[in-house]
Biopython code that builds the backbone (N, CA, C, O; Angstrom):
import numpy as np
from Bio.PDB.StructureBuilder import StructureBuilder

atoms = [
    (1, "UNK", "N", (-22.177, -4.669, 0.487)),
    (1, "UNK", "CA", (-21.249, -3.583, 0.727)),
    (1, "UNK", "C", (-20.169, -3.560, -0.344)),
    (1, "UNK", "O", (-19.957, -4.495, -1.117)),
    (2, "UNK", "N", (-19.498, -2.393, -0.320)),
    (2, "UNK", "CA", (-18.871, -2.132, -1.739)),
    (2, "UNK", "C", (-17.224, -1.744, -1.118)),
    (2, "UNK", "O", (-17.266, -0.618, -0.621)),
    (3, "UNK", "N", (-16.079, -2.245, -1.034)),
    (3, "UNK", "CA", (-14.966, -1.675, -0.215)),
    (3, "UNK", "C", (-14.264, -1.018, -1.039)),
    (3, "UNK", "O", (-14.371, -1.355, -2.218)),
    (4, "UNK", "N", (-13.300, 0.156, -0.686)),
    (4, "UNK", "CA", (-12.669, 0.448, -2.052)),
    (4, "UNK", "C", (-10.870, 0.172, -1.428)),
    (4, "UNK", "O", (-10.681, 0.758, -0.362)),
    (5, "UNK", "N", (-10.059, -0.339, -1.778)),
    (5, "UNK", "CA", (-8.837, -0.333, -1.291)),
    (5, "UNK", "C", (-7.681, 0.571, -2.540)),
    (5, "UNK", "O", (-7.998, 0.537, -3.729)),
    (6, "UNK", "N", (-6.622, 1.188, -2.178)),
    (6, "UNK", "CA", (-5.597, 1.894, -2.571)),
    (6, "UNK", "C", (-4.681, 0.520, -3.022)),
    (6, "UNK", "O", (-4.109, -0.296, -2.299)),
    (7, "UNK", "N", (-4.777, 0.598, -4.486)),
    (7, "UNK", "CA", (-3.280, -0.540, -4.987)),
    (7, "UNK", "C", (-2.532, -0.040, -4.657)),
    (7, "UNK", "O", (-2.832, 1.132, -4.432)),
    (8, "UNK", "N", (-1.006, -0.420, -4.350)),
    (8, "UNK", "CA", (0.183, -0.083, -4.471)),
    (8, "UNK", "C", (1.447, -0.757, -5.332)),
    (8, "UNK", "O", (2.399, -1.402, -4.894)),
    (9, "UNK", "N", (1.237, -0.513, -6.236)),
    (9, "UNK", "CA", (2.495, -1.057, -7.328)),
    (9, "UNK", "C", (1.532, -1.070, -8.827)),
    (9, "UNK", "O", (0.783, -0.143, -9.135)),
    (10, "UNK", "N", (1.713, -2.182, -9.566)),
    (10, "UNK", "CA", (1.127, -2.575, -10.480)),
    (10, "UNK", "C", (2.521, -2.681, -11.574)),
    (10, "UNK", "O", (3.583, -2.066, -11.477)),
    (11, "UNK", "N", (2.219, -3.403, -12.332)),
    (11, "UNK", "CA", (3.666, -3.628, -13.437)),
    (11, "UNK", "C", (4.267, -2.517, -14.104)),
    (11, "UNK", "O", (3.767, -2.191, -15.181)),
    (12, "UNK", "N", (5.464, -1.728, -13.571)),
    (12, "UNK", "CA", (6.042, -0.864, -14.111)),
    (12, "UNK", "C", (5.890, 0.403, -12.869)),
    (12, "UNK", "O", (6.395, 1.510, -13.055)),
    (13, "UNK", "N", (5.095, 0.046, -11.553)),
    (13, "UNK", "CA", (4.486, 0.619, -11.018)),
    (13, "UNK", "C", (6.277, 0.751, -9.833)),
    (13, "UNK", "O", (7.328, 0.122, -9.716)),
    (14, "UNK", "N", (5.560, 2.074, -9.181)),
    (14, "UNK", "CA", (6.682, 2.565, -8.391)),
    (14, "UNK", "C", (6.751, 1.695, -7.226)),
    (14, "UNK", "O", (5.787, 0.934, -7.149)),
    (15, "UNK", "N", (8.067, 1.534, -5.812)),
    (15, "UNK", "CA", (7.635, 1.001, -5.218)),
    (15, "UNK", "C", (7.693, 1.714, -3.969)),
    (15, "UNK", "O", (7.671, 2.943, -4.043)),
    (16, "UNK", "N", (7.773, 1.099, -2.681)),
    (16, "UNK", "CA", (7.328, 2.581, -1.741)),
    (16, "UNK", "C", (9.054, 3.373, -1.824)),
    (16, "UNK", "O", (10.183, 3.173, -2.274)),
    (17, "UNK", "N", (8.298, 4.293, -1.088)),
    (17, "UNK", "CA", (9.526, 5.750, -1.270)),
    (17, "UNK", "C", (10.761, 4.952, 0.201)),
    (17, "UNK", "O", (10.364, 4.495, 1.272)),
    (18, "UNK", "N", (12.005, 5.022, -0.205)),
    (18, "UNK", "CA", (12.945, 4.681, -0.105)),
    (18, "UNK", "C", (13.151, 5.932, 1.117)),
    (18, "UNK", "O", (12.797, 7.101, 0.966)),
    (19, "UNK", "N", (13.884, 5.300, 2.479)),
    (19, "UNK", "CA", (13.505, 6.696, 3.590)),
    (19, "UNK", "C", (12.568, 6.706, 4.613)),
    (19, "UNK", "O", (12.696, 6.920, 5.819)),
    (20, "UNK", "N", (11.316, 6.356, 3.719)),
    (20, "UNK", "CA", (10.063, 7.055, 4.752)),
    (20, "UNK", "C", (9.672, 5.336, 5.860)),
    (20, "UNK", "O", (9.738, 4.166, 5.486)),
    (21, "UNK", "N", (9.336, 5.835, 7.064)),
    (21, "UNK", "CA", (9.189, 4.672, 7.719)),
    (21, "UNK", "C", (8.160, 4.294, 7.530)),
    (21, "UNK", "O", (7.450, 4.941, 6.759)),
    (22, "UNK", "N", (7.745, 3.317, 8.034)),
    (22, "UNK", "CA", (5.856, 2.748, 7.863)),
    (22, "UNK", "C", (5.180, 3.793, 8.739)),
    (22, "UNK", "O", (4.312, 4.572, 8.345)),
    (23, "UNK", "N", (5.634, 3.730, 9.865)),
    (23, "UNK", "CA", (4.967, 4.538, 10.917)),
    (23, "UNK", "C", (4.775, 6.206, 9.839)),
    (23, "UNK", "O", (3.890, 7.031, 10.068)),
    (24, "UNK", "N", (5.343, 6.283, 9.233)),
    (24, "UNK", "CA", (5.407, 7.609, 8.867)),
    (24, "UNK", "C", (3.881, 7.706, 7.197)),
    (24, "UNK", "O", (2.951, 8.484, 6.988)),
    (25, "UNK", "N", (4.375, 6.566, 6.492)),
    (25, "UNK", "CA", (3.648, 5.998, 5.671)),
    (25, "UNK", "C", (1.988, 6.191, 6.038)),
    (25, "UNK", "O", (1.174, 6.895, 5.440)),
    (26, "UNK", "N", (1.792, 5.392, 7.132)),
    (26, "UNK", "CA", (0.280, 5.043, 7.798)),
    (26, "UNK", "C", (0.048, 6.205, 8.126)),
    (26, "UNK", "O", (-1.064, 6.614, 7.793)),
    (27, "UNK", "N", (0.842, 7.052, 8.782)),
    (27, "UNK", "CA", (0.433, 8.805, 9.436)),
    (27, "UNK", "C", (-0.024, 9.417, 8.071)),
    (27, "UNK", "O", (-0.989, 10.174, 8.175)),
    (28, "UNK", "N", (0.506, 9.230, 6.737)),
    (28, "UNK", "CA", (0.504, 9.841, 5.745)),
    (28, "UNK", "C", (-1.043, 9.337, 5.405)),
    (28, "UNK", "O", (-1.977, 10.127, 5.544)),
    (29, "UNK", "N", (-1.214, 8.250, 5.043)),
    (29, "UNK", "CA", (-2.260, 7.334, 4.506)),
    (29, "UNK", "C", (-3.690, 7.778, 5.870)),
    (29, "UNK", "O", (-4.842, 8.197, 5.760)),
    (30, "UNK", "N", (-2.948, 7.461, 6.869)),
    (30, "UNK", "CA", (-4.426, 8.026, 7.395)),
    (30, "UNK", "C", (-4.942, 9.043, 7.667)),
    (30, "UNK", "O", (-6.069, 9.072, 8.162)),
    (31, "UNK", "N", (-3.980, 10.519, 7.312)),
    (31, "UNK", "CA", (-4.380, 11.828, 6.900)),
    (31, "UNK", "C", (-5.441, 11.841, 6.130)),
    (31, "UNK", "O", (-6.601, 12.166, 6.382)),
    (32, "UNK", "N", (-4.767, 11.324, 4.821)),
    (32, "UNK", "CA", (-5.232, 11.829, 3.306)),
    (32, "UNK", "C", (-6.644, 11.053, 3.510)),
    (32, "UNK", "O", (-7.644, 11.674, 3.150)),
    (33, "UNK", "N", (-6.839, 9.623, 4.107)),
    (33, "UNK", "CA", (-8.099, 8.875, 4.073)),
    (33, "UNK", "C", (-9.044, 9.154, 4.964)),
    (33, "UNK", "O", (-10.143, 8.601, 4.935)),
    (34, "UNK", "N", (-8.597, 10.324, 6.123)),
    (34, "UNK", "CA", (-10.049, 10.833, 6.964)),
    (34, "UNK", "C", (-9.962, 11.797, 6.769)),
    (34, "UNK", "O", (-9.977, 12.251, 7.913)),
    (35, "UNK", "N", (-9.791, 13.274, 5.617)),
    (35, "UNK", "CA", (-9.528, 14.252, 5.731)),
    (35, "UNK", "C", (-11.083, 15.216, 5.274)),
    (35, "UNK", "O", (-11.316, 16.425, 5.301)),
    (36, "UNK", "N", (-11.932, 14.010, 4.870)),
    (36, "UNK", "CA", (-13.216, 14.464, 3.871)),
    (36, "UNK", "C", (-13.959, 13.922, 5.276)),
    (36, "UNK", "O", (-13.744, 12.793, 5.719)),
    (37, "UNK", "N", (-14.884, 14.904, 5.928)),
    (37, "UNK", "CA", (-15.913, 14.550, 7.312)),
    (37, "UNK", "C", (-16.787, 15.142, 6.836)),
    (37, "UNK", "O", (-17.403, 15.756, 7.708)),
    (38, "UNK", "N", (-17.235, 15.303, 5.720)),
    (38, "UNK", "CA", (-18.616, 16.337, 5.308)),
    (38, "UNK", "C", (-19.674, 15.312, 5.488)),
    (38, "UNK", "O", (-20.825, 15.748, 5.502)),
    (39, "UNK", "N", (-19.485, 13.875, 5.647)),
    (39, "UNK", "CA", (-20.842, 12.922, 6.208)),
    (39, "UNK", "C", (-20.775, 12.805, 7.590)),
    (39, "UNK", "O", (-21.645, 13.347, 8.271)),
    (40, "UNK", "N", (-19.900, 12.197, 8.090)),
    (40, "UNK", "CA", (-19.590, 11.823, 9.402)),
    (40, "UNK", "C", (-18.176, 11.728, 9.946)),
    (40, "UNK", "O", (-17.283, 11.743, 9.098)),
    (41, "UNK", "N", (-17.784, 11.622, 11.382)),
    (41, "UNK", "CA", (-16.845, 11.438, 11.916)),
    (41, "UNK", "C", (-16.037, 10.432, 11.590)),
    (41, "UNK", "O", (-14.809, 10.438, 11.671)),
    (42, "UNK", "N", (-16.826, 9.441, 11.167)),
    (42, "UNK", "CA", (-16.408, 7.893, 10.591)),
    (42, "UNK", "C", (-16.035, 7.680, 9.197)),
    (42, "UNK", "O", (-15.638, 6.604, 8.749)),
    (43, "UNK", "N", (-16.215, 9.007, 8.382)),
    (43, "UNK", "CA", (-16.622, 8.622, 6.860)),
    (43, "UNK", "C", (-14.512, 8.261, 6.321)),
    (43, "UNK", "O", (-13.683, 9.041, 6.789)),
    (44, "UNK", "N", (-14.233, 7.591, 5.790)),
    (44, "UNK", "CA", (-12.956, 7.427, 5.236)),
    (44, "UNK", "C", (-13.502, 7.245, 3.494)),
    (44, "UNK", "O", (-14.530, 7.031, 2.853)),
    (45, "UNK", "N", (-12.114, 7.481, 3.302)),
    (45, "UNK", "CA", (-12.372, 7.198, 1.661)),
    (45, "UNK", "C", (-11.673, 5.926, 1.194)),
    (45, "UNK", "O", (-12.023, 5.378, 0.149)),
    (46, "UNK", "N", (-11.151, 5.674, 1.599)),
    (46, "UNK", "CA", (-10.748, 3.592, 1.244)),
    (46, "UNK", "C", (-10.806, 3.187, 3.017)),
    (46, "UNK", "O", (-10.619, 3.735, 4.103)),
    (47, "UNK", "N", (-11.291, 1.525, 2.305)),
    (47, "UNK", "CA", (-10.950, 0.687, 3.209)),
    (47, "UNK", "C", (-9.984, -0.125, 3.732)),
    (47, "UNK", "O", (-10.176, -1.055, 4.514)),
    (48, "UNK", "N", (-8.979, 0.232, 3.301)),
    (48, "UNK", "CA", (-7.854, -0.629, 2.613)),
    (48, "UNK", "C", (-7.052, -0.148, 2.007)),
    (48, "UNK", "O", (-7.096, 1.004, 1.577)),
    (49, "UNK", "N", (-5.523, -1.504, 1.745)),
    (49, "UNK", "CA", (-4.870, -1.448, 0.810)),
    (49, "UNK", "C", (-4.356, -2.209, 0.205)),
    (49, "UNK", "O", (-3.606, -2.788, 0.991)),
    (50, "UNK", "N", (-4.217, -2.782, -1.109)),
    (50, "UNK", "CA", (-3.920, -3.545, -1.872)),
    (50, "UNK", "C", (-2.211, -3.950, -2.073)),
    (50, "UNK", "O", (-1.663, -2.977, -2.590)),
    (51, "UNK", "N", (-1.278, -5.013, -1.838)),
    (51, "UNK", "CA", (-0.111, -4.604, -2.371)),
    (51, "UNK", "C", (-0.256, -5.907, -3.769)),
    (51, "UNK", "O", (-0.752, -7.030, -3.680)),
    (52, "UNK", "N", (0.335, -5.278, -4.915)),
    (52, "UNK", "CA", (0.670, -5.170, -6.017)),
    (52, "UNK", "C", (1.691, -4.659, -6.353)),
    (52, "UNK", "O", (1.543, -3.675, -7.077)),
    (53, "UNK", "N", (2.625, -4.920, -6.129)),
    (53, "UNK", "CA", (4.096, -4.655, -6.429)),
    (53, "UNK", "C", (4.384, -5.423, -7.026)),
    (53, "UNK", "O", (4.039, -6.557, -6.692)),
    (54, "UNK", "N", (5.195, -5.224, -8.267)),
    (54, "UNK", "CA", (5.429, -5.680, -9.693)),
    (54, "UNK", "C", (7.001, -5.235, -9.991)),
    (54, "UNK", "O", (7.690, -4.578, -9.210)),
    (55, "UNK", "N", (7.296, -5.584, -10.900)),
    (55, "UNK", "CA", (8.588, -5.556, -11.907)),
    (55, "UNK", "C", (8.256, -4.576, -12.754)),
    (55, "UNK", "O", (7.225, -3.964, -13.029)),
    (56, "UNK", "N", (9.726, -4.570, -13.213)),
    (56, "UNK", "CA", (9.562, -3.053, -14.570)),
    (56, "UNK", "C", (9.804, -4.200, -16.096)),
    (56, "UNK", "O", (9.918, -5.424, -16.023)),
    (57, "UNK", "N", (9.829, -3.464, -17.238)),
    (57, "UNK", "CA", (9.761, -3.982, -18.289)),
    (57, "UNK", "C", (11.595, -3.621, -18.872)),
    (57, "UNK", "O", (12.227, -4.091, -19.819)),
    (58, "UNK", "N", (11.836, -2.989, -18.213)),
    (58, "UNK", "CA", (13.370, -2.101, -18.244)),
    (58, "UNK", "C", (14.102, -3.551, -17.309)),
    (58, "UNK", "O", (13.778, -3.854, -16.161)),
    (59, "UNK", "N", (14.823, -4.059, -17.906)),
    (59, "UNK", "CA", (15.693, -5.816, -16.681)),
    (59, "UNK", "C", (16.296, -4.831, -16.056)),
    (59, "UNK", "O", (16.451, -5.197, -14.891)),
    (60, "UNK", "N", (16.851, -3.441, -16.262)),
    (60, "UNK", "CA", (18.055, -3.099, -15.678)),
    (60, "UNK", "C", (17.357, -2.510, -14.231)),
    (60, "UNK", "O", (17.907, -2.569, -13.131)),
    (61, "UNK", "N", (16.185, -2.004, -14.471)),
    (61, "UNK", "CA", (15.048, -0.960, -13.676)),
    (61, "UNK", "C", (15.753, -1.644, -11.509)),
    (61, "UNK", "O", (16.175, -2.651, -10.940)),
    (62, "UNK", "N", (15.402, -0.172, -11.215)),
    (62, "UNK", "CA", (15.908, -1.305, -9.697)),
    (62, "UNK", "C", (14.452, -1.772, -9.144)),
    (62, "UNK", "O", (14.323, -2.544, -8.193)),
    (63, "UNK", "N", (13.601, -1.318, -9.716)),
    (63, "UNK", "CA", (12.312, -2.238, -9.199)),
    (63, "UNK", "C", (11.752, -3.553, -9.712)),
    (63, "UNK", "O", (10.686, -4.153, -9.573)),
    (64, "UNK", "N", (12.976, -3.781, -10.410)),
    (64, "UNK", "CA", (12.917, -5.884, -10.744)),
    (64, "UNK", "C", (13.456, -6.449, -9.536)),
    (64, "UNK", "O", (13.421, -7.679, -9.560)),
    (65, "UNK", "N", (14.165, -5.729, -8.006)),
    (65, "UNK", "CA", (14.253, -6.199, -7.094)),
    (65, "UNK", "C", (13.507, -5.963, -6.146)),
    (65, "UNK", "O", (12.672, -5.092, -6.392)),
    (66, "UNK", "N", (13.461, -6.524, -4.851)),
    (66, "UNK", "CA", (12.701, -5.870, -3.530)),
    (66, "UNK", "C", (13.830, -5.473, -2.976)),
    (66, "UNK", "O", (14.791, -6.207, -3.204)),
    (67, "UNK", "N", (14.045, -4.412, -2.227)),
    (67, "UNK", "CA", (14.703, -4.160, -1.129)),
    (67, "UNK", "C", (14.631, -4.537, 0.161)),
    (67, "UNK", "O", (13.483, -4.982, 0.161)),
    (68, "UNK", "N", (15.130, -4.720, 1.554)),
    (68, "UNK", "CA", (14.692, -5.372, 2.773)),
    (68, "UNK", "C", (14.214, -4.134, 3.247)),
    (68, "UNK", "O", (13.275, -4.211, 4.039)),
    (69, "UNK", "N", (14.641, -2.979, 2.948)),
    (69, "UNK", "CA", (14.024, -2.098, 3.546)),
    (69, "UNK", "C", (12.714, -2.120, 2.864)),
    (69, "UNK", "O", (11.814, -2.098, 3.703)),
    (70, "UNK", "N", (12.257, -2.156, 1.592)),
    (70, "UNK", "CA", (10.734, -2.075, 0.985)),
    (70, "UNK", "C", (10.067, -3.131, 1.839)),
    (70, "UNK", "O", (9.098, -2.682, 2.451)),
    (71, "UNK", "N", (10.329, -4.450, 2.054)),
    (71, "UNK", "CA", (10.066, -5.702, 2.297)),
    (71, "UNK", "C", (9.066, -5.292, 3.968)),
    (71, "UNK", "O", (7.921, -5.550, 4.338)),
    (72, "UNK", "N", (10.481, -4.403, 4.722)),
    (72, "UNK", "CA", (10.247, -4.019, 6.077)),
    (72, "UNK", "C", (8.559, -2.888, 6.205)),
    (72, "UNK", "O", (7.557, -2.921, 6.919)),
    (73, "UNK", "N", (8.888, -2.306, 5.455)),
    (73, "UNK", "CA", (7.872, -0.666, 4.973)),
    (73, "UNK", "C", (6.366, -1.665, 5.125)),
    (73, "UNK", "O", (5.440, -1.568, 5.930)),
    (74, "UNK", "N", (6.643, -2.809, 3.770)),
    (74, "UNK", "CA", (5.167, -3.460, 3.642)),
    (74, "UNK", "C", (4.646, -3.880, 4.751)),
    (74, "UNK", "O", (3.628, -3.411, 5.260)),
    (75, "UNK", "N", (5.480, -5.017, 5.297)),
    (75, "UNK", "CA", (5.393, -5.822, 6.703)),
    (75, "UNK", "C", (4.414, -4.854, 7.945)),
    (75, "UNK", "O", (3.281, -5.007, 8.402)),
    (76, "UNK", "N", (5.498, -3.835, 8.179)),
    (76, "UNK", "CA", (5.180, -3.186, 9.734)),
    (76, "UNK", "C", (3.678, -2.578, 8.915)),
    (76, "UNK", "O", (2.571, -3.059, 9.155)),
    (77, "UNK", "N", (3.929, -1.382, 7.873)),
    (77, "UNK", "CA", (2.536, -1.078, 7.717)),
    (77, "UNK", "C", (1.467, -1.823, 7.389)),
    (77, "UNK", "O", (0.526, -1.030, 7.376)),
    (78, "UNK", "N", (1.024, -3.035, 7.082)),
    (78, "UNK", "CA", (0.371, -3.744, 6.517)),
    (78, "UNK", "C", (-0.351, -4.411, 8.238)),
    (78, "UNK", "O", (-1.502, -4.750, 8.514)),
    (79, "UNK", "N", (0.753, -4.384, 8.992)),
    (79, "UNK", "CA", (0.455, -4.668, 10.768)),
    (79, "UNK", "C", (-0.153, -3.572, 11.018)),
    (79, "UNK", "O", (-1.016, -3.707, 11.885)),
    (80, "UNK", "N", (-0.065, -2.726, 10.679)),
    (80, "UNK", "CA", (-0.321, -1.113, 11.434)),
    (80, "UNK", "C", (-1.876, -0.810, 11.106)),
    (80, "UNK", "O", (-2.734, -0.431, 11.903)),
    (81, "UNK", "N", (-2.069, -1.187, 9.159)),
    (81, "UNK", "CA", (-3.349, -1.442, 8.756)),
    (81, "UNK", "C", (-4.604, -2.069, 9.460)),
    (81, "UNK", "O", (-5.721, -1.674, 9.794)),
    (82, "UNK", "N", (-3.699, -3.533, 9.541)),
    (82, "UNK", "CA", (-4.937, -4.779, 10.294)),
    (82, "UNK", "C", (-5.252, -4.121, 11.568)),
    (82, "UNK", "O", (-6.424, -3.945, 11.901)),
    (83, "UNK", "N", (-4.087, -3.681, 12.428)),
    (83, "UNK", "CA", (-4.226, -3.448, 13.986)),
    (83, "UNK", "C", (-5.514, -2.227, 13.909)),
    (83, "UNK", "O", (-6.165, -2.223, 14.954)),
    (84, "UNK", "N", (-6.004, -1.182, 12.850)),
    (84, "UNK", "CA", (-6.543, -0.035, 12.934)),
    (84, "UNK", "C", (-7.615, -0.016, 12.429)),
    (84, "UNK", "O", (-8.266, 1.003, 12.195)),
    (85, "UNK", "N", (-8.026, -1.458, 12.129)),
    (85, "UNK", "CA", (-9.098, -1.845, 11.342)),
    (85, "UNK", "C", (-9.465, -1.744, 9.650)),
    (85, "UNK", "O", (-10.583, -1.806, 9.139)),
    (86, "UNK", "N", (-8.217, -1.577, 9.010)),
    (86, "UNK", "CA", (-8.235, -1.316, 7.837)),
    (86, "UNK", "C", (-8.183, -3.202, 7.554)),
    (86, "UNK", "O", (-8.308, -4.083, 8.405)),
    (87, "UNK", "N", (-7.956, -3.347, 6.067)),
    (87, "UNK", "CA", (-8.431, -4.655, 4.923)),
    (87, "UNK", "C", (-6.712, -4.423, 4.479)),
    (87, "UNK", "O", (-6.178, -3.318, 4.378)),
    (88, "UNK", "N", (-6.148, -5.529, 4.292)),
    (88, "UNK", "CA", (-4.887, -5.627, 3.587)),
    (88, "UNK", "C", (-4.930, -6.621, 2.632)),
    (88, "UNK", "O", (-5.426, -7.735, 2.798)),
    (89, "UNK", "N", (-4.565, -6.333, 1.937)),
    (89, "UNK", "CA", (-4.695, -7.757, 0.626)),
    (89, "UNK", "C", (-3.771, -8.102, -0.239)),
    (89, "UNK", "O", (-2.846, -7.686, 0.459)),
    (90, "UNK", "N", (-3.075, -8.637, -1.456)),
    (90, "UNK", "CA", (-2.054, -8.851, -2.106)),
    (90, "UNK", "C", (-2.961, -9.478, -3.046)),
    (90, "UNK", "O", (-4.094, -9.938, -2.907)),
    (91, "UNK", "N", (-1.922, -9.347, -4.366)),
    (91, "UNK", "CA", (-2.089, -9.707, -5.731)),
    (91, "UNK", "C", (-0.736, -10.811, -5.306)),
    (91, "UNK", "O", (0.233, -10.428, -4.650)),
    (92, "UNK", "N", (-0.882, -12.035, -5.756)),
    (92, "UNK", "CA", (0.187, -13.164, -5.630)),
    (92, "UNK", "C", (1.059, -12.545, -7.382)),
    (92, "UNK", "O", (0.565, -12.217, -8.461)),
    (93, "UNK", "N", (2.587, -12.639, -6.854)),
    (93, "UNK", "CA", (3.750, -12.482, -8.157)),
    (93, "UNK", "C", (3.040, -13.407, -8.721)),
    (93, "UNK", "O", (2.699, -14.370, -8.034)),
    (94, "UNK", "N", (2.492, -13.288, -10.691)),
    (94, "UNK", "CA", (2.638, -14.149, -11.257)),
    (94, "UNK", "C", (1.296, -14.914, -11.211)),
    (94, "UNK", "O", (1.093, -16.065, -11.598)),
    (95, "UNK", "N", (0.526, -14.150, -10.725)),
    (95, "UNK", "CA", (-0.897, -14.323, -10.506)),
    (95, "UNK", "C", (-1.369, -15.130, -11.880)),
    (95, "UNK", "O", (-2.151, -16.057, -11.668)),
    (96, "UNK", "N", (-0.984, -14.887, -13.290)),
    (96, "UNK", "CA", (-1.614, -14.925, -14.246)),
    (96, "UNK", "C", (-1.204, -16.231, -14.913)),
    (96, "UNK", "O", (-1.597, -16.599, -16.021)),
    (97, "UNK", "N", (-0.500, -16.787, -14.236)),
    (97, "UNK", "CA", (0.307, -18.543, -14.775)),
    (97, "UNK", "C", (-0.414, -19.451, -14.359)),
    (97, "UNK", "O", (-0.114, -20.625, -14.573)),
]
sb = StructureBuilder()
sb.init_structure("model")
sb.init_model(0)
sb.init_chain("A")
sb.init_seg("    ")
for serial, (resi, resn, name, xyz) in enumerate(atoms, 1):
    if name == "N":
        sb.init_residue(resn, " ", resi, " ")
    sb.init_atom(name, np.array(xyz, "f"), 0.0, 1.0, " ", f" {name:<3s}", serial, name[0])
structure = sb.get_structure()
C-alpha cells in the first residue's frame, strides 16, 4: 500500500494560521480531503499528516519561534487526526545531525 500524507511546514515553510482553532483546522482538512467521491464513499485524498515545522533563514522571521498557541493547534488536531483514523507523523528538529 502506498499512503500519501499532507506536510506541514518545511524550512522557511509557513506555520499554522494564527486564530483558527484545530477543531476548525480538521473541519477544513476534512472538507478538502473527502470532497472527490467519483470512486467511492470512502475514497479520501491523503491519509494523513506530516508535521514538519521548521525555522526561517531570516533570525529575525517570527517562525524561528513556536507559539503556545501553534504548539496547542498541533496537539488537539493531531488528537483529532488519530481519533478519525487518519496517520500523524513528524520530521524530528534537526533530523539531519
Amino acid at each position: 500500500n502506498t499512503f500519501h500524507l499532507v506536510s506541514f511546514g518545511g524550512w522557511d515553510g509557513k506555520h499554522l494560521p494564527a486564530g483558527a482553532t484545530p477543531e476548525e483546522l480538521y473541519a477544513e482538512f476534512q472538507s478538502y480531503n473527502t470532497q472527490n467521491h467519483t470512486l467511492d464513499d470512502s475514497f479520501v485524498l491523503f491519509d494523513g499528516i506530516d508535521w514538519d515545522l521548521e525555522g526561517n533563514d531570516n533570525l529575525h522571521h517570527p517562525n524561528n519561534e513556536f507559539t503556545l498557541e501553534c504548539l496547542n493547534q498541533m496537539g488537539v488536531l493531531s488528537q483529532l487526526m488519530k481519533n478519525n483514523g487518519y496517520i500523524v507523523t513528524t520530521a524530528p528538529p534537526e533530523s539531519y545531525l
